[in-house]
N, C-alpha and C positions, 0 to 999 in steps of 0.2 A: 504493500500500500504506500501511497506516496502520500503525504502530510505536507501542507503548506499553510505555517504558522507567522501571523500577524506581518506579511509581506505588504511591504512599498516600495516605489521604484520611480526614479526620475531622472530626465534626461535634462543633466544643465539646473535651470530654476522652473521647468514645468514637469509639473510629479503626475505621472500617468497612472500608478497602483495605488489605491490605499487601503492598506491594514486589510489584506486578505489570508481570509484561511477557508482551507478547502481540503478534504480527503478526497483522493482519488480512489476507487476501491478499483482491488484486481480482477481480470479475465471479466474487462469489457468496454466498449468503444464512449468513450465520453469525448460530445459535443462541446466548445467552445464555440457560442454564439452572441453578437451583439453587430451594432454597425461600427463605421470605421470611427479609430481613435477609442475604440471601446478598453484598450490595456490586453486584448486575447493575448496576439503574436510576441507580445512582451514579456506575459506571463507564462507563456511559455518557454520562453529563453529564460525567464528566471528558475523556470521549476530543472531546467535541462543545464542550466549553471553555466551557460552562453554569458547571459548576465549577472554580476554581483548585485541582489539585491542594496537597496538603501537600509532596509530595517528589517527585519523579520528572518525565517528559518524556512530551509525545505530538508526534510527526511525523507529517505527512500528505502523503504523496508525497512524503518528506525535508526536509519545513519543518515549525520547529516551530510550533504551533499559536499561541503566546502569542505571536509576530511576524506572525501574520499579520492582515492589518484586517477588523474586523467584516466591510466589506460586502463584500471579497473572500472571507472565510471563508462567510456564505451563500452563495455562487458555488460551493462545492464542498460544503459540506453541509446536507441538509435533516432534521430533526429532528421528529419527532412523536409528543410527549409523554402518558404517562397523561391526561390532564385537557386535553384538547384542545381543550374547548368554546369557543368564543366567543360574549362575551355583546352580542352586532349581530345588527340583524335584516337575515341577508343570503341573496342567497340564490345557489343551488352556484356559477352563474358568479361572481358578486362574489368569493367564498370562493377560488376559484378563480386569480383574477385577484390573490390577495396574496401565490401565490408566485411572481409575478414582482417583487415590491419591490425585492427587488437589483437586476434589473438595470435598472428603469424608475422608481427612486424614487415610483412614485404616479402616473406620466404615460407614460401604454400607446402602446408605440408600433405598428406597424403589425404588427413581426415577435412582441411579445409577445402581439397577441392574437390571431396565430399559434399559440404556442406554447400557449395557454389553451385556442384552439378543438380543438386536436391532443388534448391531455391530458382533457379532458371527453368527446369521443368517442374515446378509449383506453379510457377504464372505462367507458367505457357510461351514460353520464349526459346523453346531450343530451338525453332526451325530459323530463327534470325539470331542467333548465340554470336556468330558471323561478323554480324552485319554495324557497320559504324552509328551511334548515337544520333551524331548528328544530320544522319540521314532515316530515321526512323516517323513516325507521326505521331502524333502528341499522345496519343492512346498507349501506342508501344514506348515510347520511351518512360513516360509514369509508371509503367508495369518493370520496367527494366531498374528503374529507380525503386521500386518496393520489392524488386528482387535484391536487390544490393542490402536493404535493410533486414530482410527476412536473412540473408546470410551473414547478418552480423551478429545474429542469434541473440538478440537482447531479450530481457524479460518484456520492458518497456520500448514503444514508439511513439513519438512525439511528431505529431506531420501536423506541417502550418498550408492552409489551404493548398492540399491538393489535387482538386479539383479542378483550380483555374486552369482557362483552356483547355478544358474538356467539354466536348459536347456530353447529351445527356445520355446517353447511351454506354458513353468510355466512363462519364460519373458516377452511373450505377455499377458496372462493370470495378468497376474499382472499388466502390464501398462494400460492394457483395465480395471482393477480394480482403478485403480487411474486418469483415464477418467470420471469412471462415481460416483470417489470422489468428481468431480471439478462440474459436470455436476446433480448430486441428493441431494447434499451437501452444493453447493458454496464454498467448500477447494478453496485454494491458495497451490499449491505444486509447492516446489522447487529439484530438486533431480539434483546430482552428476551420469554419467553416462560414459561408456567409447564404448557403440555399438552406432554409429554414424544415424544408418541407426533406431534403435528404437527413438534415437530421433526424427529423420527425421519425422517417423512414428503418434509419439504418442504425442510431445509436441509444444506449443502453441509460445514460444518464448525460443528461444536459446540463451547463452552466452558462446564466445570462448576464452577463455584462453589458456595463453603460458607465462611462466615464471614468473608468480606472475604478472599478468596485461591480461587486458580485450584486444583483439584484435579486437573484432567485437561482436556486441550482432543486434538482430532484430528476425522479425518474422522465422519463418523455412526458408519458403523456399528464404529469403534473403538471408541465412548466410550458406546455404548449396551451396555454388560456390564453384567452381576446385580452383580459387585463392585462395579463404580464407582459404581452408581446406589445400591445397597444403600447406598455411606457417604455420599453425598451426600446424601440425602434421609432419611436414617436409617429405611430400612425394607424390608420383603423384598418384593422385584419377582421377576417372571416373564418373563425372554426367550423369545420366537418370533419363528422368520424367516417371512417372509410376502413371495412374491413376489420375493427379494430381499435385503429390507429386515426390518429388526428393528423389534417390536414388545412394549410393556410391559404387563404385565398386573399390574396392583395386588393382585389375590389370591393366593398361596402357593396354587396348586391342589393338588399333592402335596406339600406339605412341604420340598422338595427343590431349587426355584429351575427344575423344570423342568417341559414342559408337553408331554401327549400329544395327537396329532389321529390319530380313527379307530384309536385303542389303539397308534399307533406315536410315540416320542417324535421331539419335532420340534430341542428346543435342549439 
């Protein structure tokens, strides 16, 4: 379990975190949601120790993070940044093959390119294993990037929207890939996300952010209500259950926060 106690954080003289705590519980995809400027992507560099907190603690399995060493801390978390690119012409195996650096410093040994051959046919990438990065499409290369993660065999993965530039198809395809991280695996994923309705979708506990502070966090469909999301986002949503599960609808169909199907109301 990750523990994130009485955490703040500022860039210069404007303080983007304040006084957060948060448990992250294991073996399951937790949403980071708000709009932009909300402290997500920050608070995630602070929980993955990217960033030195201003004030506060993060614990990871009940150690705190700032004792722990670099290369044992890659041993338990793997991170996959907005701007992921790398600028090597390499291609998915290679790519592949660097998130084993903790444990092989650069020098592969028999069980690591084990774990490399495992993780590339996990996402389905051996028929382009080949084939260079920067020639692949946005679909395959995100998959070729959570292969690199899945072979760096952490407990923990920390992914800041990755999503962007996915159509919706490669975004389902992906979160149904990090479903069955949590679920063939036992990952703990944390991911930064800005489509409401995929977290709705695909994740097991949400956290809402607005203005560097936690508004609401609980399971989905807690924290998917017309209020919460209404302040959080500043603006008027439409709940429907579907299947289930809660779904948002960005227009005010009636006025009223609520939506009818086949003339009966549904939320």
């Amino acid at each position: 379990m990750i523990e994130i106690k009485n955490v703040s954080q500022a860039y210069g003289k404007k303080q983007v975190l304040f006084d957060i705590n948060l448990k992250i519980q294991d073996q399951m995809i937790t949403g980071l949601i708000g709009p932009n400027g909300a402290g997500k992507s920050t608070l995630l560099s602070v929980i993955s120790r990217l960033l030195e907190p201003l004030q506060g603690s993060v614990t990871l399995d009940g150690l705190d993070v700032r004792n722990i060493k670099s290369k044992e801390l890659a041993k338990r978390i793997a991170v996959l940044r907005q701007n992921n690119n790398i600028n090597l012409k390499l291609t998915v195996e290679e790519l592949v093959e660097f998130g084993r650096f903790p444990h092989s410093n650069g020098r592969l040994t028999k069980e690591d390119k084990i774990k490399v051959d495992e993780a590339i046919k996990y996402l389905k990438l051996d028929n382009i294993r080949d084939e260079y990065i920067d020639e692949l499409s946005g679909g395959q290369k995100q998959r070729a990037y959570i292969a690199m993660v899945l072979a760096q065999d952490t407990k923990y993965i920390f992914l800041d929207e990755p999503l962007n530039n996915l159509d919706m198809r490669h975004a389902v395809e992906m979160m149904t890939t990090l479903e069955n991280l949590v679920k063939d695996f036992n990952k703990t994923i944390v991911i930064v996300m800005h489509d409401i309705n995929i977290a709705a979708a695909f994740c097991d506990h949400i956290v809402a952010m607005k203005d560097g502070e936690i508004i609401t966090e609980g399971n989905t469909n807690e924290v998917i209500e017309k209020d919460i999301l209404d302040n959080v986002f500043d603006h008027d949503f439409c709940i429907a259950g579907i299947g289930g599960k809660k779904v948002c609808v960005y227009h005010n169909i009636l006025g009223d926060g609520k939506i009818t199907i086949n003339g009966e109301e549904v939320i």
